[in-house]
Legacy VTK file of the C-alpha trace (Angstrom):
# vtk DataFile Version 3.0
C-alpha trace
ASCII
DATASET POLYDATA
POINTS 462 float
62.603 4.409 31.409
59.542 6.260 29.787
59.591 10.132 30.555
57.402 12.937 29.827
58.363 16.186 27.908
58.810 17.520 31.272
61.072 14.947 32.879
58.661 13.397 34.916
58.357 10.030 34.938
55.430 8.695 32.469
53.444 6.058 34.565
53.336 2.379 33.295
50.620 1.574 31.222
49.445 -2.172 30.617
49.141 -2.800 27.291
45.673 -4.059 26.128
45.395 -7.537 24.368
44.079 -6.669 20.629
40.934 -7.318 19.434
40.366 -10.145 17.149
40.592 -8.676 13.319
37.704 -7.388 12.289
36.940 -8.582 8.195
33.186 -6.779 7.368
34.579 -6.804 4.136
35.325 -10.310 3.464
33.127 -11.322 0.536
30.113 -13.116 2.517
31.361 -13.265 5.321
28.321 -11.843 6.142
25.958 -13.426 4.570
27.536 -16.699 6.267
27.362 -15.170 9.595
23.288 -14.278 9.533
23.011 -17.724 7.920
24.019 -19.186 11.091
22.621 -17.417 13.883
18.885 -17.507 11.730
19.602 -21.182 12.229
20.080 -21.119 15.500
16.609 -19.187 15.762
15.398 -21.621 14.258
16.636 -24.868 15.495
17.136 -23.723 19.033
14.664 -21.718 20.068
11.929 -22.783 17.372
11.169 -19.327 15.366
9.457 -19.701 12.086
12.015 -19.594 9.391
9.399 -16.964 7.048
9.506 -14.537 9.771
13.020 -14.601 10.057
13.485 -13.651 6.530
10.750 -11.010 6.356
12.315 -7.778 4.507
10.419 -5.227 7.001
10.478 -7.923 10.644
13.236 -10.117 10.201
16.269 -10.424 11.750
18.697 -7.580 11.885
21.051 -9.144 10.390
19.660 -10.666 7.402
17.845 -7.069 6.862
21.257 -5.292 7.080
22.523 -7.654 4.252
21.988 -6.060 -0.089
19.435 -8.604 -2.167
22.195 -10.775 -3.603
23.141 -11.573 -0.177
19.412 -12.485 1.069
18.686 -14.561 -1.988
22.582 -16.356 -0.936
21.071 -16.760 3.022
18.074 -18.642 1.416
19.444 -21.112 -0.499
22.046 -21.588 2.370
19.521 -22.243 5.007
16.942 -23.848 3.030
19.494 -26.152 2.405
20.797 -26.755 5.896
17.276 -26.956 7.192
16.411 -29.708 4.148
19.182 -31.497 4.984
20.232 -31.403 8.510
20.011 -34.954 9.868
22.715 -35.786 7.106
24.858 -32.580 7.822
24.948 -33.302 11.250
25.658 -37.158 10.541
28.594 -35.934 8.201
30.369 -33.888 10.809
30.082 -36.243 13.426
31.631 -38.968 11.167
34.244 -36.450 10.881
34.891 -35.621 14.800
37.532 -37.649 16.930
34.923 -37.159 19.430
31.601 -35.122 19.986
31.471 -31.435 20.183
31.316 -30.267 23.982
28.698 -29.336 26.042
27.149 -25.569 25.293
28.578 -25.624 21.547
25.494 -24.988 19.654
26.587 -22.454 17.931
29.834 -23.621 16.876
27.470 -26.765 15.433
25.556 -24.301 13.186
28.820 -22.668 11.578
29.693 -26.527 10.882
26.519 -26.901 9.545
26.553 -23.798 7.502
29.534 -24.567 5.780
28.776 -28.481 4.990
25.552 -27.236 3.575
27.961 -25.772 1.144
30.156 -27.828 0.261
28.172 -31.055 -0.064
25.054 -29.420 -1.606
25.679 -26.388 -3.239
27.522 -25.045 -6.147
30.312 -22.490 -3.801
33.465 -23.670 -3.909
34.722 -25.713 -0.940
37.935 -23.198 -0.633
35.196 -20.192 0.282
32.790 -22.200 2.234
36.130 -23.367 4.235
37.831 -19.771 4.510
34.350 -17.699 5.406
33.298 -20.529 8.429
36.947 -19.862 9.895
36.769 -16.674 9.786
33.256 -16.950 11.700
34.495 -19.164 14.270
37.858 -16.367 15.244
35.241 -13.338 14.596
33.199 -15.248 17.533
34.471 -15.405 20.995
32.380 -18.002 21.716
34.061 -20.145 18.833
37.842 -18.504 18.485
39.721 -21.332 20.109
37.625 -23.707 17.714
38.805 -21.994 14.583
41.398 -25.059 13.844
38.984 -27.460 14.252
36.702 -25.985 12.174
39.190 -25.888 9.445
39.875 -29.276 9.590
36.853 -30.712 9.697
35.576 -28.816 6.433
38.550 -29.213 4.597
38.141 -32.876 5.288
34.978 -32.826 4.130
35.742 -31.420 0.801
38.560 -33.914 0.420
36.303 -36.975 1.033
33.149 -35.260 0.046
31.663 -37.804 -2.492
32.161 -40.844 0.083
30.640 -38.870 2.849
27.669 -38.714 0.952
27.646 -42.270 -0.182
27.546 -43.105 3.862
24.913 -40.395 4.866
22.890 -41.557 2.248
21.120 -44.166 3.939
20.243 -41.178 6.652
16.823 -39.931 6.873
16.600 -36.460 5.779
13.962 -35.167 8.037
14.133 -35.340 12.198
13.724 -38.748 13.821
10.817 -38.175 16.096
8.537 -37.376 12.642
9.584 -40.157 10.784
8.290 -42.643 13.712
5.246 -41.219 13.272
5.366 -41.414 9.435
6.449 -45.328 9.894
3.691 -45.383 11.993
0.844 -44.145 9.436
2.095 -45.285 6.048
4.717 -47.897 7.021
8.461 -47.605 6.594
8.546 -47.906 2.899
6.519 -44.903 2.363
8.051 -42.923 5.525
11.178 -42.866 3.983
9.961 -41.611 0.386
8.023 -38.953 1.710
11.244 -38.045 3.541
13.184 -37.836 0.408
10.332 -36.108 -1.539
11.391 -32.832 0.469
14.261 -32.330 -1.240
12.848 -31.717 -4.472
11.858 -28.132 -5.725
8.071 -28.011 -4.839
5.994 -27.083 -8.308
4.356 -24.079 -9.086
0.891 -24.622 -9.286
-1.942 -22.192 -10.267
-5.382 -22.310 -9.824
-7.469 -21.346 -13.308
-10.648 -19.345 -13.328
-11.630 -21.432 -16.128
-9.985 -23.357 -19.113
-6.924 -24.893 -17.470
-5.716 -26.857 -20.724
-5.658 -23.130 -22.377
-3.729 -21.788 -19.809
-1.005 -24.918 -19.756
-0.582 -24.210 -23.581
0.052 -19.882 -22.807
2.436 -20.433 -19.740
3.680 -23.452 -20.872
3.277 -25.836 -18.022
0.647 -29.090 -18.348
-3.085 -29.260 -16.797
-3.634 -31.240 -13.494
-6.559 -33.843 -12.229
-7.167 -30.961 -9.805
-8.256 -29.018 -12.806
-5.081 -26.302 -12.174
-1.701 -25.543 -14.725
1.424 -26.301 -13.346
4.124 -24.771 -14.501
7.561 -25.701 -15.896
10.977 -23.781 -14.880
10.750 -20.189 -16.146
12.711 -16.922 -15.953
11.127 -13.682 -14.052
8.690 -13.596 -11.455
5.241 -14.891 -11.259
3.985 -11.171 -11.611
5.349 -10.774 -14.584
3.597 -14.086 -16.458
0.260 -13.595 -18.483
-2.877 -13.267 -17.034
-1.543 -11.940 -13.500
-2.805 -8.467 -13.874
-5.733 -9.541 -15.208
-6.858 -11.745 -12.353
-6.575 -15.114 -14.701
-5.526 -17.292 -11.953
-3.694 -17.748 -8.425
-0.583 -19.690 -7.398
-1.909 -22.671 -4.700
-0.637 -25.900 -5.218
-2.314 -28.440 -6.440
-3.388 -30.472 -2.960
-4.580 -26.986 -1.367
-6.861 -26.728 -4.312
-8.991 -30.076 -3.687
-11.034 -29.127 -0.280
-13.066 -26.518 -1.717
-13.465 -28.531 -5.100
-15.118 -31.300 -2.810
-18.460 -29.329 -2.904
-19.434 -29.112 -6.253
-21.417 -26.315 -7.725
-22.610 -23.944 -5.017
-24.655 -21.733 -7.033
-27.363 -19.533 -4.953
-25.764 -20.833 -1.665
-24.246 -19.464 1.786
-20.887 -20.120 2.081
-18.488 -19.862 4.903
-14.671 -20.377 4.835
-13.823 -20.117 8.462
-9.617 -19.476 8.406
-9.852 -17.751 5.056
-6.527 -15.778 4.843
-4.621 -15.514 2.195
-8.059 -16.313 0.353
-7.232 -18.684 -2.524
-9.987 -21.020 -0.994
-12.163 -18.172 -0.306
-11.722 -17.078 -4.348
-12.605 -21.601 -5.365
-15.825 -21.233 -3.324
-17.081 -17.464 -5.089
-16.071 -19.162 -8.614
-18.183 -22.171 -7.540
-21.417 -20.236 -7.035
-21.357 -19.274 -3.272
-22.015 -16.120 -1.670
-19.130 -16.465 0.955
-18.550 -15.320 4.118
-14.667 -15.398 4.690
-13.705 -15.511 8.359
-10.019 -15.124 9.920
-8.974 -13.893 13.295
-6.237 -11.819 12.081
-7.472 -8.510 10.448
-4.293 -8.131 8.781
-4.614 -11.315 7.200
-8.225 -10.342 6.256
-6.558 -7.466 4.552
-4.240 -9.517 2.606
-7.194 -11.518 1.470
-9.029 -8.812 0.048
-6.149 -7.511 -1.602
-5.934 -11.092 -2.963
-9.368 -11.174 -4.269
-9.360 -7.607 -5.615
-6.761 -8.572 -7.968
-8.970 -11.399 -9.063
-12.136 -9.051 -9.403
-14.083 -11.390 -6.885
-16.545 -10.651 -3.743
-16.903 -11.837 -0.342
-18.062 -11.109 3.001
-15.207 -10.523 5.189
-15.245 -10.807 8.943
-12.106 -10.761 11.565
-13.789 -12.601 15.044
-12.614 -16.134 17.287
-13.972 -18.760 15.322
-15.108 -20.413 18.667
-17.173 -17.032 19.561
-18.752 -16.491 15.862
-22.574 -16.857 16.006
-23.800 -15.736 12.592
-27.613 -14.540 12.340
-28.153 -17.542 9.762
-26.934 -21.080 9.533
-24.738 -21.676 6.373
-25.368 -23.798 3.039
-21.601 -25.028 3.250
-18.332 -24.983 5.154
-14.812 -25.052 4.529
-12.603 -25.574 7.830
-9.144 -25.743 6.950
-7.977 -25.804 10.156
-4.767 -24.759 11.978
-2.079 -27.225 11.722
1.496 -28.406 12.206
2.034 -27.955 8.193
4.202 -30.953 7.522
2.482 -31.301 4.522
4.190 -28.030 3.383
8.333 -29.349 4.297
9.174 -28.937 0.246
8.129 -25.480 0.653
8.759 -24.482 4.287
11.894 -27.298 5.615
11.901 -25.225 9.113
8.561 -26.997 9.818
9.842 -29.830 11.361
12.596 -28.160 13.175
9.920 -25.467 14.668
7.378 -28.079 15.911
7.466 -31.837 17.860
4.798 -34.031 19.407
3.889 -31.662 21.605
2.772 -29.573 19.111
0.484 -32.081 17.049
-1.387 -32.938 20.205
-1.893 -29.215 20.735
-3.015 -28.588 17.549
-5.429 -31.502 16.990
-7.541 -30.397 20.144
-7.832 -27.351 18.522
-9.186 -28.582 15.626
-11.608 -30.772 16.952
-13.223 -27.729 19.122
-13.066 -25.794 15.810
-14.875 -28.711 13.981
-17.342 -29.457 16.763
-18.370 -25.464 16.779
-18.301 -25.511 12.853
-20.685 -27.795 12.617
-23.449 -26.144 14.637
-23.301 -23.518 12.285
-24.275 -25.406 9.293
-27.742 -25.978 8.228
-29.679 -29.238 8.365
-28.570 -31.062 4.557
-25.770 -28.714 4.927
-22.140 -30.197 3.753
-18.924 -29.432 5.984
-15.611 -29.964 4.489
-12.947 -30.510 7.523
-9.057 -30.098 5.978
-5.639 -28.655 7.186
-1.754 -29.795 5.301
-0.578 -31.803 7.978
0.844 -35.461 7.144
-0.549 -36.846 10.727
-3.258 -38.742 11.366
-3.210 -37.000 14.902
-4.312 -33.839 13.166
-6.794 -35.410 10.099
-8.339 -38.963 10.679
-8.196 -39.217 14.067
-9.822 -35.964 14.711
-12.770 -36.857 12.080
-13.479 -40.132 13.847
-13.773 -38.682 17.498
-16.537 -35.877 16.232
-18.241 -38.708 14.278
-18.005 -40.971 17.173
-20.013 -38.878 19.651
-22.304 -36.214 16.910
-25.729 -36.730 16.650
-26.912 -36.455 13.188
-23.383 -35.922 11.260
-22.478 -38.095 8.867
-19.307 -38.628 6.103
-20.167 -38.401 2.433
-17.197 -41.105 0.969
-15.078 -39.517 -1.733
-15.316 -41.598 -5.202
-11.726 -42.625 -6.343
-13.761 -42.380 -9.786
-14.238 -38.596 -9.656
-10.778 -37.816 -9.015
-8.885 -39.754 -12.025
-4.790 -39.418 -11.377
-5.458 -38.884 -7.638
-6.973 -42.154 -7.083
-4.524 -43.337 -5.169
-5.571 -40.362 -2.758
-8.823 -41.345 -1.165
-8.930 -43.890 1.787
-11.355 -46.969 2.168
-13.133 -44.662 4.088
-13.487 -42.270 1.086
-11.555 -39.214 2.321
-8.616 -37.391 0.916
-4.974 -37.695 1.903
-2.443 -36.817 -0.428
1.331 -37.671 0.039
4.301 -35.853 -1.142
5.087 -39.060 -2.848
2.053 -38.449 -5.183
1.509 -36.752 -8.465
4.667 -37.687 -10.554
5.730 -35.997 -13.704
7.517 -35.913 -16.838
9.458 -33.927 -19.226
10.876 -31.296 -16.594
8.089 -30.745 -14.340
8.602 -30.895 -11.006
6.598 -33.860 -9.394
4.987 -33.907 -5.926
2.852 -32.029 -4.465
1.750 -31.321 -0.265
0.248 -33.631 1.852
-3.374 -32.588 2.805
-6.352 -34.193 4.586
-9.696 -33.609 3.733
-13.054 -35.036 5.114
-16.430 -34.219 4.088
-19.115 -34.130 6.236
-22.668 -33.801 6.291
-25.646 -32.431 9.011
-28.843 -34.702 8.420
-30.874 -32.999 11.400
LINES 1 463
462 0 1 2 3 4 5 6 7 8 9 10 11 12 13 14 15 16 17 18 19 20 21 22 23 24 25 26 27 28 29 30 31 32 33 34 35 36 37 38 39 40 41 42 43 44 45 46 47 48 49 50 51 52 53 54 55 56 57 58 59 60 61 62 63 64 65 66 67 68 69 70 71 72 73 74 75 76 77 78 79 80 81 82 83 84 85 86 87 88 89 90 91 92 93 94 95 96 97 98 99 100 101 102 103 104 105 106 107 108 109 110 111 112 113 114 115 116 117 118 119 120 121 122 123 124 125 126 127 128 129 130 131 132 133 134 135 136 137 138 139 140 141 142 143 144 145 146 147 148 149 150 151 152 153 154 155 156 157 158 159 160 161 162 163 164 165 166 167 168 169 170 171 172 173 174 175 176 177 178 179 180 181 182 183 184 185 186 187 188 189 190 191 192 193 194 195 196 197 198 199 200 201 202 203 204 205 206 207 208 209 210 211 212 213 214 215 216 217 218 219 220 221 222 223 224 225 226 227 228 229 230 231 232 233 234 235 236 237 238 239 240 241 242 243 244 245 246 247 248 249 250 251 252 253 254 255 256 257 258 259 260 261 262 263 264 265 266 267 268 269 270 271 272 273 274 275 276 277 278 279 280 281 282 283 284 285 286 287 288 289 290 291 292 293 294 295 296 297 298 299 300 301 302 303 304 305 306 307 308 309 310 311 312 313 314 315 316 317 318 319 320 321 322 323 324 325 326 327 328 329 330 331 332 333 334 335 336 337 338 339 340 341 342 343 344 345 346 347 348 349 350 351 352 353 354 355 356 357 358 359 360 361 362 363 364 365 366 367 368 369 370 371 372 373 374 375 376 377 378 379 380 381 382 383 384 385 386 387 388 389 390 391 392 393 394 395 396 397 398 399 400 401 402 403 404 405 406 407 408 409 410 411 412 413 414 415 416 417 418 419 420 421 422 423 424 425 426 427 428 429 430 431 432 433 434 435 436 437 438 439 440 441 442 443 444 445 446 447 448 449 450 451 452 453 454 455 456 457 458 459 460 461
């Protein structure tokens, strides 16, 4: 019996179950732990991967980690997210039988922790000990913290014939790559799926003398008429001509839409979803007056920050495309239109993890309204070029040919494989643009590739 200092008896007291350990400390653990639940964001409940990561926005947990554990979170999920139909094929091939019902998030600390050990240089002992210690720091997964060990140790153990059997799996979701088959054919599907996990290029965009500028920042000119450059060490601040306004970074297939009009001198030109502003900057340095255009003010204010730096003018207007009336008809028009972005999966793998079918069918009706109103604010004679980075016909072709279908006095001007030497392989039989991930290949350590864009152009005759 338990008595008090005054002889009394001391009542009984249950004692409490103890929490599970606690380990903030552990080495990146917590790195590991925002890895997974940003995945879940992003898989589950479709959140952009960039705003995620966002320093000042993002999510708590990734803000609350030091630099050296962002850059880690990164490369961890861009990773997962570039590779996630063979992850998740490697731990199945692993299970006795499937994960149950309501277990998504003990799927992402899997997924985490394969993305480690079969793609990245950590060794498999850490990747193993950190995704344990998720799974007992989580009540949801504590009583999964065995299997979970297991499975990744497995893994390690086995890890180069687990990867010759996922091979042969497509690395991007299934529903896209049906509709790739369904455009280019299987053949080409299933490149363009494996061009995504290559390091997307650096490409800049040259006020003038592009072989020049190869030869100072050591990279090699493009048939866009850009430098792109090879592997180097600081950041892209830091390289020659930055502060001086020398050039932009905007890869090589976002460059081509506003190229498609030629000189522009003493014209009116409008770029209609301007932001950031590197197209906005192609169409000044062609000639144009230009009138940039963006519903988002605070992307209108990145753009002029953009185009400060690069000691160039424009017009700058924040208004609903579909409600701009401008006093005067414009000379030319750029629409690069809102989009699903596949093109951009080297650069942005959450793309096809954020969006489905639903979402291409969404976004093409937009464009077509946006095209349909563009071109009533073009003059008669005046050219129209139509382009957004998605890799579906839904959202390019298909769009073109319904507004050509059904417009009175709009017609396409072809694109000449001949102008375009080293993209030939680019334009259509119908003469328009569509680049491919595919495209674009390189030598002597520069990265190859480049994103897939459409482009149409267009002209008003009456």
């Amino acid at each position: 019996m338990v008595l008090n200092s005054d002889g009394t008896k001391k009542p009984f007291r249950k004692q409490k179950t103890p929490a599970p350990r606690s380990a903030p400390d552990k080495p990146g653990l917590q790195a590991r732990a925002a890895a997974a639940k940003i995945l879940a964001a992003v898989v589950d409940r479709k959140l952009p991967l960039d705003g995620a990561l966002d320093h000042e926005h993002g999510n708590p947990a990734y803000k609350a980690l030091g630099e050296g554990d962002r850059a880690l979170v990164r490369a961890i999920l861009n990773t997962t997210l570039r590779h996630l139909p063979r992850i998740d094929a490697a731990i199945a091939s692993l299970l006795d039988s499937p994960l149950p019902e309501g277990a998504r998030a003990l799927q992402h600390v899997l997924a985490i922790g394969a993305a480690q050990i079969l793609y990245l240089d950590v060794p498999d002992h850490s990747a193993v000990d950190l995704a344990v210690e998720q799974a007992n720091q989580d009540p949801r997964n504590r009583r999964f913290a065995k299997l979970v060990n297991a499975i990744l140790r497995r893994l390690g153990r086995e890890k180069d014939k687990v990867l010759e059997e996922i091979g042969g799996v497509a690395p991007m979701p299934a529903w896209f790559i049906a509709r790739l088959e369904k455009a280019y054919g299987r053949e080409t599907a299933l490149a363009i799926s494996e061009s995504q996990l290559e390091p997307a290029a650096i490409d800049l965009t040259v006020k003038s003398d592009p072989e020049g500028w190869a030869k100072r920042l050591n990279g090699v000119a493009l048939p866009t008429g850009g430098v792109r450059l090879a592997a180097f060490d600081g950041g892209i601040p830091s390289l020659e001509g930055f502060d001086e306004g020398a050039w932009w970074v905007q890869d090589a297939a976002a460059s081509i839409p506003a190229k498609l009009f030629g000189d522009l001198s003493g014209k009116r030109a409008a770029d209609l979803c301007a932001a950031p502003g590197g197209k906005t900057a192609q169409l000044v340095l062609a000639g144009a007056a230009v009138t940039a255009l963006d519903q988002s003010e605070s992307r209108l204010k990145r753009l002029r920050s953009n185009l400060d730096r690069l000691g160039l003018e424009a017009e700058t207007i924040a208004a609903d495309l579909t409600k701009f009336e401008p006093a005067e008809r414009f000379d030319a028009i750029l629409l690069d239109a809102p989009c699903s972005s596949t093109g951009t999966t080297r650069r942005h793998p959450d793309v096809l993890w954020t969006k489905g079918p639903e979402d291409i069918a969404r976004l093409a009706a937009l464009q077509e309204r946006l095209l349909r109103h563009a071109l009533t604010l073009l003059k008669p004679g005046g050219t129209l070029v139509f382009s957004n980075c998605s890799l579906d016909p839904a959202e390019g072709e298909e769009v073109v040919a319904r507004v050509l279908s059904d417009t009175h006095g709009v017609e396409r001007l072809p694109i000449s494989a001949g102008d375009w030497p080293g993209l030939e392989a680019a334009i259509t039989p119908l003469g328009e643009f569509r680049t491919l991930p595919t495209m674009l290949k390189m030598h002597n350590g520069i990265a190859s590739g480049l994103d897939g864009f459409y482009a149409a152009v267009l002209r008003r005759t009456v």
